[in-house]
N, C-alpha and C positions, 0 to 999 in steps of 0.2 A: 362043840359049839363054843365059839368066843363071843364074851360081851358086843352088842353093837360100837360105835365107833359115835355114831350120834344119836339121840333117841325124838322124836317131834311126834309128842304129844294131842291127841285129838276130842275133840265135843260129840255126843252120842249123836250117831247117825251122819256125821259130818265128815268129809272128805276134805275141807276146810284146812289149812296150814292156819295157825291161831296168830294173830299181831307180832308179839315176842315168837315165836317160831318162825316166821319170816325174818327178821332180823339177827335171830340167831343162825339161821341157815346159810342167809348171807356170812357172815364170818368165817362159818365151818367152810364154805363152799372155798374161802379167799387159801387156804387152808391147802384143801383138796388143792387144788391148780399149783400150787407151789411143787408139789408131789405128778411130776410130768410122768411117771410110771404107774400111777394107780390110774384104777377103774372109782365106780360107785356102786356096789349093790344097794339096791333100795328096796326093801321088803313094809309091804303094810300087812297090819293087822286088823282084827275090829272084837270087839267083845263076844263073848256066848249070848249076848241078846239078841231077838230076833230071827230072825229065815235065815239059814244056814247057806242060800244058795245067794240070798242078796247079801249077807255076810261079805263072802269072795268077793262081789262086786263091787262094794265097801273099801275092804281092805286095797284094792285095786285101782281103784281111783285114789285114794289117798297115796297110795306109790308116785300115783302119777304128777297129781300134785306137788308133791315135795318135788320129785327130777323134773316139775316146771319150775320152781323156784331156784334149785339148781344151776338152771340153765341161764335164767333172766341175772345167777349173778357170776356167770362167766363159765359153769361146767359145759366142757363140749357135751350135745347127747350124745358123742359117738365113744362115750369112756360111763355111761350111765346105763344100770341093768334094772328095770323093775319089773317089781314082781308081788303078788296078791297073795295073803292066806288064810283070810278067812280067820275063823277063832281057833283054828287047829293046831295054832300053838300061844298058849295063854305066857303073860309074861309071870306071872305066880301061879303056879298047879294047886287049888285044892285039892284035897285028899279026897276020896271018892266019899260020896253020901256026906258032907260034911258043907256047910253052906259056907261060904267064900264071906269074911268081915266087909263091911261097906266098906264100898271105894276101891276093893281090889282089883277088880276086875272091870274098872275103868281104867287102869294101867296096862289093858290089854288094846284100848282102844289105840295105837300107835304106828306109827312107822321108822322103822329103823335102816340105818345104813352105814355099810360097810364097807372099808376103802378094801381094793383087794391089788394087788401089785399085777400089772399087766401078764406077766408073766403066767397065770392060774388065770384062763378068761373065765 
């Protein structure tokens, strides 16, 4: 597992790209397109709170989001991959039985993406 490439941060239960994360996304995106050989993984997240199976829902529209903003600032979708997962991968692992400090595990609320070089689709 390598670091994301860009991270866009979310509000609990929100699929929502946030004001600065629109505008930040625009740049990365100016970014991305320079780079005529990558793709875009776009993976979302959502926290351990809540229904496990609207979780994935969650995380999955917020993919979808971000590769619409993406797109409205120039990524072809045909070089864009998203993809949902739910809390199944937290961006800090508490240790088992051990309750997670406030606010960590709003850091899981997220969508990340990753430039991948055509080449590896």
């Amino acid at each position: 597992n390598h670091p994301a490439d860009w991270v866009v941060f979310h509000s609990v239960g929100s699929p929502l790209v946030p004001a600065q994360g629109v505008a930040d996304l625009k740049s990365w995106a100016l970014k991305c397109k320079e780079k005529a050989d990558c793709h875009v993984l776009v993976m979302g997240h959502a926290s351990p709170d809540g229904n496990a199976e609207d979780n994935v829902q969650l995380a999955k529209e917020r993919a979808r989001q971000v590769a619409v903003q993406l797109e409205f600032a120039g990524v072809s979708p045909r070089r864009i991959r998203v993809e949902g997962h739910g809390f199944n991968r937290p961006m800090v692992q508490c240790p088992n039985g051990m309750t997670c400090p406030e606010g960590v595990q709003e850091r899981s609320r997220r969508t990340e993406l990753f430039l991948i070089p055509s080449r590896h689709p």
